[in-house]
C-alpha positions as CSV (number, residue, x, y, z in Angstrom):
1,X,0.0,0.0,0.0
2,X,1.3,3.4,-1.0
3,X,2.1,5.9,2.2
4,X,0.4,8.5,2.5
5,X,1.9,12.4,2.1
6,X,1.9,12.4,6.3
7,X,4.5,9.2,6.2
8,X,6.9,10.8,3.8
9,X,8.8,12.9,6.3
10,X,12.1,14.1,6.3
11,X,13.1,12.1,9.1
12,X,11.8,8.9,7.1
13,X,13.8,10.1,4.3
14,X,16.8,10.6,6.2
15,X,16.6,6.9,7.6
16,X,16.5,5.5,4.1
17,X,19.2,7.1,2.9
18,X,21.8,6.0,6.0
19,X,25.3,6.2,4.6
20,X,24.0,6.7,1.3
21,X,23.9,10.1,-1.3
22,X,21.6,12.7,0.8
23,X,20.0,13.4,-2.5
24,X,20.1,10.7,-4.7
25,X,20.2,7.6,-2.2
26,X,23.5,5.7,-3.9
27,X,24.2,2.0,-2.6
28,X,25.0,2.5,1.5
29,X,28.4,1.5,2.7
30,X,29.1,-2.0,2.1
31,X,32.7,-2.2,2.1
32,X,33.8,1.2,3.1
33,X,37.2,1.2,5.2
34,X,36.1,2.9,9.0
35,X,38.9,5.7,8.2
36,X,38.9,6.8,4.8
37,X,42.1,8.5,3.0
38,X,41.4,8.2,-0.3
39,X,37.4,8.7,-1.4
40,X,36.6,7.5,-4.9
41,X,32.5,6.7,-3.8
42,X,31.0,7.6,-7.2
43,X,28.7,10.0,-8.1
44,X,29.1,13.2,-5.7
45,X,30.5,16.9,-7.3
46,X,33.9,18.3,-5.4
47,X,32.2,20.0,-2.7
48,X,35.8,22.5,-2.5
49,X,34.2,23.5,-6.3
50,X,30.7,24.8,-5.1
51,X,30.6,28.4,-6.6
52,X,30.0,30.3,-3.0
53,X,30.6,34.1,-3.9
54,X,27.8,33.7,-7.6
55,X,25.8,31.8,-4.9
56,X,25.7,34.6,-2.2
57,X,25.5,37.1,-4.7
58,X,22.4,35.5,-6.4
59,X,21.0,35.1,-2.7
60,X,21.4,38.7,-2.1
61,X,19.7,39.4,-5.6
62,X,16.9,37.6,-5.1
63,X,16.2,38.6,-1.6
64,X,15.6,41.7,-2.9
65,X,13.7,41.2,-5.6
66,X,11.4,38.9,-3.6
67,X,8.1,40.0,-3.1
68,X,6.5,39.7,-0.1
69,X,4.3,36.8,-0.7
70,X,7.5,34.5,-1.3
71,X,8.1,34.5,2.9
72,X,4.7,33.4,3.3
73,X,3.6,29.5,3.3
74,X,5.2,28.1,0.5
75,X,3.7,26.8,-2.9
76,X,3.5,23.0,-3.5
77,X,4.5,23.5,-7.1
78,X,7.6,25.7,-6.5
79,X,8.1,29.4,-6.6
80,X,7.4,30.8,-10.0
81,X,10.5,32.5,-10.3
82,X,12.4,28.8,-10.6
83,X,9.9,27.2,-12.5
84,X,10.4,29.6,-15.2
85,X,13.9,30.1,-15.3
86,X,14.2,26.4,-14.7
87,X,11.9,26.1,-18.3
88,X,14.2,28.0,-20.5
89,X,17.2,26.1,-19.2
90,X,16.0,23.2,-19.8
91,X,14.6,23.5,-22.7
92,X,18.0,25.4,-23.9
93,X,20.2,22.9,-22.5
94,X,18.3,19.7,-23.1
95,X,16.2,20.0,-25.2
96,X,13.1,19.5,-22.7
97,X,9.3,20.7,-23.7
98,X,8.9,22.5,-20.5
99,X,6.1,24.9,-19.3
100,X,6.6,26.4,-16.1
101,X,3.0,25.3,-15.4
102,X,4.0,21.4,-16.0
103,X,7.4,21.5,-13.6
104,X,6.9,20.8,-9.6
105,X,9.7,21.5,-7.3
106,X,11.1,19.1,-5.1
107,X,14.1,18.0,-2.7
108,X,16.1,16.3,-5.1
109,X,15.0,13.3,-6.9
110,X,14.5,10.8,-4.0
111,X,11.6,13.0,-3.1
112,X,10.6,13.6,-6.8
113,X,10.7,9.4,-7.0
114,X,8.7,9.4,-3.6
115,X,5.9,11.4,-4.9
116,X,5.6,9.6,-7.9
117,X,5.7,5.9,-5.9
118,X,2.4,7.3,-4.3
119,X,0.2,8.0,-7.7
120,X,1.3,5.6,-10.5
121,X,-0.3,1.7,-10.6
122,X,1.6,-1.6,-11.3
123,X,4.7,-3.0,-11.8
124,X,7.9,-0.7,-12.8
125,X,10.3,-1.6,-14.8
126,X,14.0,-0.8,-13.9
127,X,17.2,-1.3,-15.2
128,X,19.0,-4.5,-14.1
129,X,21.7,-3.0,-13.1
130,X,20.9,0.7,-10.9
131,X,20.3,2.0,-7.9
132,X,18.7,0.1,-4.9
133,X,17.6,2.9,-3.0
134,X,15.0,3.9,-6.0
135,X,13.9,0.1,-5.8
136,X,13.5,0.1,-2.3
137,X,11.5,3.6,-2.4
138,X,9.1,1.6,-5.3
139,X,8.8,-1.6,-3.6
140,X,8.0,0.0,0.3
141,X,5.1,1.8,-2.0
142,X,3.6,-1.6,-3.1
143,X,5.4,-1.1,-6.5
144,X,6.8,-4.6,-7.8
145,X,9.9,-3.6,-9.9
146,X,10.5,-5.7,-12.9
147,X,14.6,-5.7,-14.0
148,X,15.4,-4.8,-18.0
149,X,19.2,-6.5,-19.0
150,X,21.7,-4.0,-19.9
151,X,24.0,-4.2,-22.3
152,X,26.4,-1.1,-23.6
153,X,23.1,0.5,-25.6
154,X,21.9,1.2,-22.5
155,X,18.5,-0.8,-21.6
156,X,17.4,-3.5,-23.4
157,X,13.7,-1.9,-23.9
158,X,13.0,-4.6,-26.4
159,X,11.7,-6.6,-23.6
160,X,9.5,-4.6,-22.3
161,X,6.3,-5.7,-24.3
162,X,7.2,-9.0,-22.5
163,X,6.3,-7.8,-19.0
164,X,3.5,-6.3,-17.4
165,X,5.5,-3.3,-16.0
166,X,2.9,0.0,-16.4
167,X,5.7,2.8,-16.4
168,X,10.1,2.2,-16.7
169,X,12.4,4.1,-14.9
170,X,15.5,5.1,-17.1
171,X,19.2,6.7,-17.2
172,X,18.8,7.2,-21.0
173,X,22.2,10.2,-21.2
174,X,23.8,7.8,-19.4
175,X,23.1,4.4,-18.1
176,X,23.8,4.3,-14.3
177,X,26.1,2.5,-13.3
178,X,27.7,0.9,-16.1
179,X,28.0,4.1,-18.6
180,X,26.6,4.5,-21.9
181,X,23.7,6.4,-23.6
182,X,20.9,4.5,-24.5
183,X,21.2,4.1,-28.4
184,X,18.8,5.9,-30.8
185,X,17.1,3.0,-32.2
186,X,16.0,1.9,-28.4
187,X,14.9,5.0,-27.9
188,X,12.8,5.3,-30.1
189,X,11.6,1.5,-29.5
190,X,10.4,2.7,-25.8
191,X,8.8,5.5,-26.9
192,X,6.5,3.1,-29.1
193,X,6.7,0.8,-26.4
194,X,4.8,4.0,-23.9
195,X,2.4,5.1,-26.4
196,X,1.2,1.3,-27.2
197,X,1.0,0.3,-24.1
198,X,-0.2,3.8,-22.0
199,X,2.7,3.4,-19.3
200,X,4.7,6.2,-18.1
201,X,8.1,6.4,-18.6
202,X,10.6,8.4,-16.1
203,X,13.7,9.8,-17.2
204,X,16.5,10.1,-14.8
205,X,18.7,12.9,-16.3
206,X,21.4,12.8,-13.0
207,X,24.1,14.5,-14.8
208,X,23.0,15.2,-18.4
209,X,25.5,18.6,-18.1
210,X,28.5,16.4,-18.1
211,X,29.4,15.2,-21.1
212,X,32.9,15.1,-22.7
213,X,33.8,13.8,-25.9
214,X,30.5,14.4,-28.0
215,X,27.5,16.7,-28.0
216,X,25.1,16.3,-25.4
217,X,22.2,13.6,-25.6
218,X,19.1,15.7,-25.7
219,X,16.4,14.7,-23.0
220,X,13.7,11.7,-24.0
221,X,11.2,13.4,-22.7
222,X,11.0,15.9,-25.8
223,X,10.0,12.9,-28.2
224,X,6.9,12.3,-26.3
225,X,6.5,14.9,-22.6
226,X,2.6,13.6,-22.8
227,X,3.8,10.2,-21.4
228,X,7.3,10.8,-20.1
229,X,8.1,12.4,-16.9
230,X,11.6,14.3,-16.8
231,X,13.2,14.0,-13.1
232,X,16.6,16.4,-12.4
233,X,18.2,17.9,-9.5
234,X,21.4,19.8,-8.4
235,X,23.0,17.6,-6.3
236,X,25.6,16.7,-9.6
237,X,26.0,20.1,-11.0
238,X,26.0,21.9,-7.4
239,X,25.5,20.5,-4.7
240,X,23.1,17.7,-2.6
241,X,23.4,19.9,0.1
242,X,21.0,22.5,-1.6
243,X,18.3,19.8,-1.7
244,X,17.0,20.8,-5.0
245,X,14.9,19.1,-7.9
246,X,12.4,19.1,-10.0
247,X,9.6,17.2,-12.2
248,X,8.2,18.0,-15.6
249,X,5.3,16.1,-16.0
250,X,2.7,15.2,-18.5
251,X,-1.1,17.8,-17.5
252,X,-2.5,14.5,-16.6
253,X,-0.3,13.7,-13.9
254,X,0.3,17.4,-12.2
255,X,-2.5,16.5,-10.1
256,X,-2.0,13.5,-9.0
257,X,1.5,14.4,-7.9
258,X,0.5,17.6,-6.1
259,X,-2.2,16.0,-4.2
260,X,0.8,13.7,-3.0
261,X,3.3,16.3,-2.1
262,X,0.6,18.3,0.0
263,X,-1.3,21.8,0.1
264,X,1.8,23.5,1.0
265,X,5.7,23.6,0.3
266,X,7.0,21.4,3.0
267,X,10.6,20.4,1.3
268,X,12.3,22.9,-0.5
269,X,13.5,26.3,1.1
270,X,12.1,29.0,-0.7
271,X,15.1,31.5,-0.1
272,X,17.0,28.5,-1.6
273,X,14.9,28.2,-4.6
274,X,14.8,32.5,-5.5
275,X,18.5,31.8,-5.4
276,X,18.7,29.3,-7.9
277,X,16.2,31.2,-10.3
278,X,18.5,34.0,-10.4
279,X,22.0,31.7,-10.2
280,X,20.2,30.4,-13.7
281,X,19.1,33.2,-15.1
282,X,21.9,35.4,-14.8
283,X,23.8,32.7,-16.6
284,X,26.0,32.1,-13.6
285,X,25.1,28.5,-13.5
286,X,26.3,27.9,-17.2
287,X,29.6,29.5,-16.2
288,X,29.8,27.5,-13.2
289,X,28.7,24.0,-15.1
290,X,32.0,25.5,-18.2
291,X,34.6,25.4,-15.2
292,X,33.6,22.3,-13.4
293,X,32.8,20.6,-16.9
294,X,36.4,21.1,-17.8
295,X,37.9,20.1,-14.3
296,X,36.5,16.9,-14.6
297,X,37.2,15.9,-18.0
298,X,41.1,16.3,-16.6
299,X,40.2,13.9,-14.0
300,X,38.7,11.5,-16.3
301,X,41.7,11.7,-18.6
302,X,44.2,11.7,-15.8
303,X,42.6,8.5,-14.3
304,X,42.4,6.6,-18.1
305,X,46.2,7.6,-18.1
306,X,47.1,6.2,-14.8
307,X,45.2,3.1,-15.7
308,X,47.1,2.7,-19.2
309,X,50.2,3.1,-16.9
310,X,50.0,1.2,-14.0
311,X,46.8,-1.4,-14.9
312,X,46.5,-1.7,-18.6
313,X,44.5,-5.1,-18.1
314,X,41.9,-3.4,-16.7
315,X,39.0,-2.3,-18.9
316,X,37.6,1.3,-18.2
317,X,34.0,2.3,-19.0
318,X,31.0,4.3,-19.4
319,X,33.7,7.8,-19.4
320,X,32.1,9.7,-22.3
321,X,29.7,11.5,-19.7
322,X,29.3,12.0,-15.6
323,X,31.3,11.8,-12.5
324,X,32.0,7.9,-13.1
325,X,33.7,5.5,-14.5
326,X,33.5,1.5,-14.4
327,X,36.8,-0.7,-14.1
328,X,36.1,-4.0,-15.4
329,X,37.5,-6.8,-12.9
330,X,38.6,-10.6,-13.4
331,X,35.6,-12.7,-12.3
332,X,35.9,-13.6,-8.9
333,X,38.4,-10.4,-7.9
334,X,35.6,-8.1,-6.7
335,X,35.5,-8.6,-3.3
336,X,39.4,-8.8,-2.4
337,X,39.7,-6.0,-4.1
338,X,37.3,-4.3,-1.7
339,X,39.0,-5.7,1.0
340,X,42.1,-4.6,0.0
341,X,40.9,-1.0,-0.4
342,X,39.3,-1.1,3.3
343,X,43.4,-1.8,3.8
344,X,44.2,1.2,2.1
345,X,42.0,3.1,3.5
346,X,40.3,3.9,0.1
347,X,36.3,4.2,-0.2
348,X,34.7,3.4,-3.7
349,X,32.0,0.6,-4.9
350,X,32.0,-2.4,-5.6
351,X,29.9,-2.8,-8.9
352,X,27.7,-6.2,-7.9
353,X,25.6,-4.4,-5.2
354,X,24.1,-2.2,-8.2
355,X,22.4,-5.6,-10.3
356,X,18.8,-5.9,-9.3
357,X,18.4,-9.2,-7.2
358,X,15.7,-10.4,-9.7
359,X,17.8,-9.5,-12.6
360,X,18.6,-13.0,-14.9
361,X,21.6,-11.5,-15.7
362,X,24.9,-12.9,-14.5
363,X,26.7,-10.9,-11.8
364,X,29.5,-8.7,-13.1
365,X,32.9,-8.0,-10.9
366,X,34.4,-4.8,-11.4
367,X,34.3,-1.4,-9.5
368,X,32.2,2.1,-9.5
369,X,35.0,5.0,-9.4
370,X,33.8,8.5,-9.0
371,X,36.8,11.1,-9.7
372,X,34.4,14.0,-8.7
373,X,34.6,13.2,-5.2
374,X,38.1,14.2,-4.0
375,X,40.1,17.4,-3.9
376,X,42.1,19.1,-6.3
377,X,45.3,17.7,-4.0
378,X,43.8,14.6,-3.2
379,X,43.1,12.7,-6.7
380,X,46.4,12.1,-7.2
381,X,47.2,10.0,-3.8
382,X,43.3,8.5,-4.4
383,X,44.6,7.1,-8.0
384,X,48.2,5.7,-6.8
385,X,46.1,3.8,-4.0
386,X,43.3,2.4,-6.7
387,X,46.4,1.3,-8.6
388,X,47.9,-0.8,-5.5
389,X,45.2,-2.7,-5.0
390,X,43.7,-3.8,-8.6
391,X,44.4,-7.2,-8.8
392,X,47.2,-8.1,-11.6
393,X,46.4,-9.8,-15.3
């Protein structure tokens, strides 16, 4: 049975998400080391690059700006200000059909994913391999989740048609965890497969900003935004301290999910949401995401280079876009190679936790590196350590 808006509280959310992503919910320590040296946990920005002096100056901006009503009791939907600025950026950046009327503000996608647990009907399909925490927020709603293989075109939406899942949740940019867009011809296939059927599809763009190597994949959602709903947040780009995100959803379903997330804003800081209309519209977030864009492309080409070096046995993946990458491990290596990284006092993932326990797919050994994580003087020891303890050809 779905909870109710009263059982979503923070302090539910915050049990959840124990030693896991504030925003996002990533897998929760399995193998961390109890002192960590060296952090390579994927999918967190470098908190020393958060852009504090465009930030205050957009707070003090939008402070003054603010009319009154913005200090009174909040709107569900978010303040009007964001939900604008938030539709030309979107639609600027990825391509999005969005009307400020059809976006809902939230606190970061876990909430987003939250809301939407409460309204839709029937099983949801999910990639095999993904997060657990979005499983576990589907199946505590009553939600069955039904695994899709993936292979490197991202989800293999073919099979589909052969469940009875009523809506998918998908990392179409870039398949999370094991890197990769999901290739034109598939989607294009799950579009058909959403229109045929009447599900819902939800796109989780986590970090569509960052790509590298080729232009940007445009969002999903603008191929069909009547049946898809488009799910981002700041916690890549920024920060998931901000506790920012948002929905655009099809008319039909802005309802539904407002009835859900209550008659007032009970999530999301409105002084923290005026700041990030202006932080967008005066174009300081686009400078921000040029600077950090090109910081971590060196990261990602310094950490291919160290692994040509020191490992060239080991296959890297899924580095065209993100904060990620996927080293490909022997069968059977995965967990000494944790172990040995608890010795070295070196925090990353393991990839095996990520595969969906129902999944028919074999497990995979190999290892979740994030190279946002870590400071500017850090990487360098965080890389010499990863190298000690791969295991040798």
């Amino acid at each position: 049975m779905a909870r109710n808006e009263n059982q979503f509280t923070p302090g539910w959310v915050a049990a959840r998400a124990v030693a896991a992503d504030p925003d996002r919910g990533y897998p929760a320590a399995r193998s961390r080391p109890r002192r960590i040296l060296h952090d390579l946990q994927p999918s967190s920005p470098n908190a020393a690059d958060f852009p504090r002096t465009d930030w205050a100056a957009s707070t003090r901006r939008a402070l003054a700006a603010a009319p009154n009503d913005a200090f009174g009791v909040g709107d569900p939907r978010g303040r009007p200000e964001l939900r604008r600025s938030l539709a030309e950026y979107l639609s600027r950046a990825r391509g999005v059909r969005a009307d400020p009327e059809r976006i809902i503000v939230c606190s970061g996608f876990a909430h987003g994913l939250q809301l939407l647990a409460q309204v839709l009907d029937g099983p949801v399909g999910m990639e095999a391999y993904c997060l657990d925490f979005h499983r576990d927020i589907l199946q505590d709603s009553g939600l069955p989740t039904v695994p899709i293989p993936v292979d490197d075109r991202g989800a293999r939406v073919s099979e589909l048609p052969g469940t009875d899942a009523r809506a998918v949740l998908l990392t179409p940019a870039h398949q999370y965890p094991t890197g990769g867009p999901l290739h034109p011809e598939r989607r294009a296939a799950v579009v058909d497969w959403i229109r045929s059927t009447g599900a819902l599809l939800l796109e989780d763009d986590y970090d569509g900003e960052f790509r590298y190597d080729r232009q940007p994949v445009g969002a999903l959602q603008s191929l069909d935004p009547d049946r898809v709903v488009y799910l981002g947040s700041a916690s890549k780009s920024l920060s998931p301290a901000l506790r920012l995100g948002w929905m655009v959803l099809p008319e039909p379903w802005l309802p539904k999910v407002l009835s859900a997330k209550g008659s007032r804003e009970m999530w999301v800081s409105t002084v923290e949401q005026l700041t990030l209309a202006d932080f967008l519209a005066s174009g300081s977030y686009d400078r921000h995401l040029r600077r950090t864009r090109a910081t971590y492309r060196r990261r990602r080409d310094l950490l291919v280079r160290t692994l040509a070096r020191h490992a060239p046995h080991i296959r890297i993946s899924g580095i065209a876009a993100g904060l990620h990458a996927v080293l490909e491990l022997p069968d059977g290596t995965e967990e000494s190679t944790l172990r040995a990284a608890r010795r070295e006092c070196l925090a990353l993932d393991g990839l095996r936790p990520y595969r969906h326990p129902g999944s028919a797919m074999p497990p995979r050994d190999g290892l979740v590196i994030g190279y946002g994580t870590p400071a500017d003087h850090a990487f360098g020891p965080a890389l010499e350590a990863l190298c000690r303890v791969l295991p040798g050809p």
